[in-house]
C-alpha positions in Angstrom: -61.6 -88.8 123.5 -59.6 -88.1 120.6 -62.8 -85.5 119.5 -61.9 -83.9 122.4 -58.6 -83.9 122.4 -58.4 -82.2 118.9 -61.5 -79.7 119.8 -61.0 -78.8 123.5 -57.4 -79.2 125.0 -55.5 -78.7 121.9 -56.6 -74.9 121.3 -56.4 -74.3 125.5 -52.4 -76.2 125.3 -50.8 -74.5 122.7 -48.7 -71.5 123.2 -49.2 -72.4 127.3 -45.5 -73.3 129.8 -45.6 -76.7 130.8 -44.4 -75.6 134.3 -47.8 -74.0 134.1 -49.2 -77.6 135.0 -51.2 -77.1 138.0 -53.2 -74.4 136.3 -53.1 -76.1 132.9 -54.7 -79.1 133.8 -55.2 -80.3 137.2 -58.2 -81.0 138.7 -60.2 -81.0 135.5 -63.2 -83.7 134.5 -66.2 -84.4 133.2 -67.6 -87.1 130.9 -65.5 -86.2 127.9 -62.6 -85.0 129.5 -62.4 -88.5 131.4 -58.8 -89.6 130.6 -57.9 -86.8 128.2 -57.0 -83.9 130.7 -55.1 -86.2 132.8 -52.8 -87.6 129.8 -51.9 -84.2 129.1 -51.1 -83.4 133.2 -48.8 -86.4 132.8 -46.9 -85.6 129.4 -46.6 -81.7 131.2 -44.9 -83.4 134.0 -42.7 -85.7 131.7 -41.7 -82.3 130.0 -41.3 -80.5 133.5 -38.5 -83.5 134.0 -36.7 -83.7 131.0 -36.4 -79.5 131.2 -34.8 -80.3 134.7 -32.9 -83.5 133.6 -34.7 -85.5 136.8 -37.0 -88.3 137.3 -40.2 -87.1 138.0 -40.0 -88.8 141.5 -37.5 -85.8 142.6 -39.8 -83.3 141.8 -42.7 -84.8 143.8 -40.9 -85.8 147.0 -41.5 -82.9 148.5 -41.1 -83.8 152.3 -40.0 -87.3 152.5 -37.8 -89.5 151.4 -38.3 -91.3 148.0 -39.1 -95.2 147.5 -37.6 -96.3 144.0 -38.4 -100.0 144.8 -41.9 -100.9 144.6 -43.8 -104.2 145.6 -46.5 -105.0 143.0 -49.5 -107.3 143.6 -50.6 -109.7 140.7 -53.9 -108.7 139.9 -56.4 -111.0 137.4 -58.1 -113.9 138.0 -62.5 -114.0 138.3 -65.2 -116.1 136.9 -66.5 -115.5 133.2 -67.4 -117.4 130.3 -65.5 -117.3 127.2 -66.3 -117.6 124.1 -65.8 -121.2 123.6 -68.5 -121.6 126.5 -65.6 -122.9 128.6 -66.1 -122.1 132.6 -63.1 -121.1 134.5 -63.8 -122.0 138.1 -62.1 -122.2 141.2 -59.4 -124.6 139.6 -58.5 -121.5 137.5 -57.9 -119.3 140.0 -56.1 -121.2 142.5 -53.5 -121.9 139.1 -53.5 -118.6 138.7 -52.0 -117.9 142.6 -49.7 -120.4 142.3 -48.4 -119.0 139.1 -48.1 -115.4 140.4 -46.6 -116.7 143.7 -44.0 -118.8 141.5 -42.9 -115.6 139.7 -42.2 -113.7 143.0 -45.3 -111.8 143.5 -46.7 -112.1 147.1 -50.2 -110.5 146.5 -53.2 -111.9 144.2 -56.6 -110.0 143.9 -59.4 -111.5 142.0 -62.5 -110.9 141.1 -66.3 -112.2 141.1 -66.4 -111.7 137.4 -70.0 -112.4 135.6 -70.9 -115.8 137.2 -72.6 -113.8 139.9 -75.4 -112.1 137.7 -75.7 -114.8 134.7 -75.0 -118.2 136.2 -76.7 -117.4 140.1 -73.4 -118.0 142.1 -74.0 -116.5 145.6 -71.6 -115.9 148.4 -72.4 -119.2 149.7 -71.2 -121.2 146.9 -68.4 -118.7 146.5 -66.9 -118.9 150.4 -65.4 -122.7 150.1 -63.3 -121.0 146.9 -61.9 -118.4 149.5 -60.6 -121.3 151.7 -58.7 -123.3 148.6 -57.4 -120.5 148.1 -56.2 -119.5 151.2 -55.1 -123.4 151.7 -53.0 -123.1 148.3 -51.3 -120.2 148.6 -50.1 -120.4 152.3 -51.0 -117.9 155.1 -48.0 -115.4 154.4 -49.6 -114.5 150.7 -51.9 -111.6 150.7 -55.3 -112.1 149.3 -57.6 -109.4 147.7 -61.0 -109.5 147.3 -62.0 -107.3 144.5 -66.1 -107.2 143.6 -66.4 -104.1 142.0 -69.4 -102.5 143.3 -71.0 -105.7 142.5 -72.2 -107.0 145.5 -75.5 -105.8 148.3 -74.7 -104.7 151.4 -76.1 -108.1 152.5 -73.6 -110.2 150.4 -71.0 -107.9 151.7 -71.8 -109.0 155.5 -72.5 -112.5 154.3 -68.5 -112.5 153.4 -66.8 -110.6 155.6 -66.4 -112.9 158.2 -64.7 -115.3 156.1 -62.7 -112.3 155.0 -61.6 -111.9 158.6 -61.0 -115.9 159.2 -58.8 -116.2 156.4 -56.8 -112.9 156.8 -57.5 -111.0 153.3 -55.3 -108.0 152.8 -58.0 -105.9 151.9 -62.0 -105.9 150.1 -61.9 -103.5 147.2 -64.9 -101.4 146.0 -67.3 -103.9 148.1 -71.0 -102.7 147.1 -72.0 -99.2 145.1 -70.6 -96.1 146.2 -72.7 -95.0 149.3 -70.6 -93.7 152.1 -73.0 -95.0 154.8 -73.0 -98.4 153.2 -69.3 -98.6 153.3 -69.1 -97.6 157.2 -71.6 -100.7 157.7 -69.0 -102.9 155.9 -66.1 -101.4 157.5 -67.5 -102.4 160.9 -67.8 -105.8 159.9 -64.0 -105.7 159.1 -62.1 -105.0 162.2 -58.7 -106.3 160.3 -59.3 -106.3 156.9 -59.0 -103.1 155.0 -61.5 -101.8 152.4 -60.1 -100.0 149.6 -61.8 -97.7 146.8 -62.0 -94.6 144.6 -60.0 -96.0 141.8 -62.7 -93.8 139.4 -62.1 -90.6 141.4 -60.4 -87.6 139.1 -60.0 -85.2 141.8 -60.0 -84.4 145.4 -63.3 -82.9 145.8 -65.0 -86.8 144.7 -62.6 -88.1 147.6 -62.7 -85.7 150.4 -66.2 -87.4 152.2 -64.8 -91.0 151.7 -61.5 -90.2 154.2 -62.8 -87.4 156.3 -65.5 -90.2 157.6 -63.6 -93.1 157.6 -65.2 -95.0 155.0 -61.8 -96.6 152.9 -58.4 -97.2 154.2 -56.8 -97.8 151.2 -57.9 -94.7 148.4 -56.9 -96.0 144.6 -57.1 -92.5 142.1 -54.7 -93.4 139.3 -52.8 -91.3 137.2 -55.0 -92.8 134.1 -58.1 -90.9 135.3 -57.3 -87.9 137.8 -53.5 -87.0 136.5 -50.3 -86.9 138.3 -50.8 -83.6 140.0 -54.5 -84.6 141.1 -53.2 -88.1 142.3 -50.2 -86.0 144.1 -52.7 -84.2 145.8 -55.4 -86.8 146.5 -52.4 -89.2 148.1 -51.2 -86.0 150.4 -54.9 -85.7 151.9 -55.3 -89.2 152.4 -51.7 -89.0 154.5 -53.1 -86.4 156.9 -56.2 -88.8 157.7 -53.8 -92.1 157.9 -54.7 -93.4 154.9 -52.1 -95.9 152.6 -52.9 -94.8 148.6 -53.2 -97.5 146.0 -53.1 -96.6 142.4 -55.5 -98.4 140.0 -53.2 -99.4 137.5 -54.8 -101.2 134.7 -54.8 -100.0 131.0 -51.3 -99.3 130.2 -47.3 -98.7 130.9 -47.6 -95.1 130.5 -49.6 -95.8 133.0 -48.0 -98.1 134.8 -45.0 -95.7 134.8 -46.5 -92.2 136.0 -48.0 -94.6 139.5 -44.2 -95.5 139.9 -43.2 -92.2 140.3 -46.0 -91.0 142.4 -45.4 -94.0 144.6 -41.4 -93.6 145.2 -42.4 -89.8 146.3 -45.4 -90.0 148.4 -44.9 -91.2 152.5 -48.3 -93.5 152.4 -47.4 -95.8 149.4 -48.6 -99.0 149.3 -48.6 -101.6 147.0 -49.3 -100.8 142.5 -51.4 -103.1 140.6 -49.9 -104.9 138.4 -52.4 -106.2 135.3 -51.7 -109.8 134.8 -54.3 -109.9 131.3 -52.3 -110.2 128.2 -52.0 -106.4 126.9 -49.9 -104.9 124.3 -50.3 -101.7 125.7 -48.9 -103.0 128.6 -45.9 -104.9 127.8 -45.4 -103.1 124.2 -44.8 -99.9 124.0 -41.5 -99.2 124.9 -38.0 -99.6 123.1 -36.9 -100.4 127.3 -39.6 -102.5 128.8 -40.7 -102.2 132.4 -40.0 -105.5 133.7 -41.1 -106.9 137.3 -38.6 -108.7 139.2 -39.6 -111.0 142.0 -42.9 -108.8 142.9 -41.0 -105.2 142.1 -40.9 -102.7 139.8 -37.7 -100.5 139.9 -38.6 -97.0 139.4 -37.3 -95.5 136.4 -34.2 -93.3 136.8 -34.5 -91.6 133.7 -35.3 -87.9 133.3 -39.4 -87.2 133.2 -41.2 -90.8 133.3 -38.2 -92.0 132.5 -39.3 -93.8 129.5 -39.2 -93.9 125.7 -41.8 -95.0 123.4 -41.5 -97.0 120.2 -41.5 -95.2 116.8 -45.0 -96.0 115.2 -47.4 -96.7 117.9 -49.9 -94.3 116.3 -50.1 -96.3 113.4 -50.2 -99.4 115.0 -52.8 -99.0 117.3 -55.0 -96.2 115.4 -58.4 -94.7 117.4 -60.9 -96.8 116.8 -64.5 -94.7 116.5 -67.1 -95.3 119.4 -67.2 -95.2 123.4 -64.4 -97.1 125.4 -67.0 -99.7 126.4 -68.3 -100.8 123.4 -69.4 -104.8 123.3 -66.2 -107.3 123.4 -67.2 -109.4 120.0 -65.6 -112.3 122.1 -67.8 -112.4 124.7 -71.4 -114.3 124.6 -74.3 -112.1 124.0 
């Protein structure tokens, strides 16, 4: 990314208006570019702000009227093994709820995690987990099912039911993308709704998905399609009656660009909130974003709204190789 960066965008950027945003770098992907063109669509937009000395927010609420208080949901929990060989179980996650629930939050999504394909869990054994869970928490606390594209069709019908019974708020990415196979889940989920698209970069990759039906919930992020992408991915799913979601995962940069495109668009939902220890998260800037009771308060600050720490690039320094590269801490 960095290669890229330096090679591709730099030479295109220079010299360039950042009010020229839309035709800068909106819309643009690909396998490199991944990331990269939609970091520089945000920092244009930040610019775009601080020129006008508003939050971003103002300059996306075009048509109605802005949300600056956002409700979060506590997203973690899923069945893995750790280095130490240790198994985190069912025990885990229902700690996990409480925890979250404790702290204000009044959403929890979890996932299957790698005990699926290495240790031969199947729905079955993972169904009486559901109901703790739902006994734990209380019937007024949302439950998400998260399986990222794990699961068959089949396994997808084998739990929807119980997703039904026990009133999950919605079933995220529930088998691999297939638009077909998604209708075929959707009818087993009269109540529930199924989300997806959190990979999407613009709105050509999204357009099938919510013309036919096939996710009620969309999830583009500012991480991977940009603010201006995400804008105009969260304004077609509005004319088909569909609530936008951002995946919200890697950092508060981030975290802070889905605020602002949340408090301006009419079909916000709820924002991820990443409850894995991350110092990208919680430590990169000299005002933290801090969640109160299950909110985020969206910054009132010109642009994003806010300031990084001095030294971050020599703290956290690129690190050669993909993204994806093998977690030394995980069993081979």
């Amino acid at each position: 990314m960095k290669q890229y960066l330096e090679a591709v965008v730099k030479p295109i950027v220079l010299g360039k208006s950042p009010f020229d945003v839309e035709s800068i770098a909106a819309g643009i992907s690909g396998p490199r570019a991944r990331g990269v063109w939609s970091g520089v669509d945000t920092a244009l937009w930040d610019i775009i702000g601080k020129a006008k000395g508003v939050p971003l927010y103002k300059l996306l609420a075009v048509d109605s009227e802005p949300q600056t208080r956002i409700r979060l949901y506590a997203s973690g929990g899923e069945f893995t093994w750790r280095k130490n060989s240790r198994f985190v179980g069912p025990e885990d996650l229902v700690k996990q709820a409480l925890r979250h629930k404790a702290a204000g939050y009044t959403a929890f999504k979890f996932r299957p995690g790698g005990g699926f394909g290495r240790l031969g869990i199947t729905i079955k054994d993972h169904i009486p987990n559901l109901r703790r869970l739902r006994e734990a928490v209380g019937p007024q606390f949302d439950l998400i099912q998260e399986a990222n594209q794990r699961w068959s069709v089949d396994q997808c019908l084998e739990i929807a039911p119980v997703l039904e019974e026990l009133k999950f708020l919605w079933f995220e990415e529930p088998t691999r993308k297939n638009v077909d196979n998604y209708l075929k889940v959707k009818q087993a989920l009269p109540t529930v709704k199924i989300s997806g698209g959190e990979t999407m970069a613009n709105r050509a990759e999204l357009s099938e998905w919510i013309d036919r039906g096939a996710y009620d919930i969309v999830q583009p992020g500012c991480d991977d399609a940009g603010v201006t992408e995400c804008w105009r991915m969260a304004r077609m799913a509005h004319s088909r009656g569909k609530l936008i979601c951002p995946h919200n995962w890697q950092d508060g940069l981030v975290t802070a660009a889905n605020l602002h495109l949340l408090a301006a668009v009419p079909n916000r939902f709820l924002l991820e909130s990443n409850m894995t220890p991350n110092p990208f998260k919680e430590g990169l800037f000299k005002e933290p974003l801090a969640a109160r009771n299950g909110y985020l308060d969206v910054p009132s600050k010109p642009g994003l709204g806010v300031e990084l720490k001095d030294g971050l690039a020599e703290l956290y320094p690129p690190i050669p190789g993909n993204w994806n590269m093998p977690d030394p801490d995980m069993p081979r």
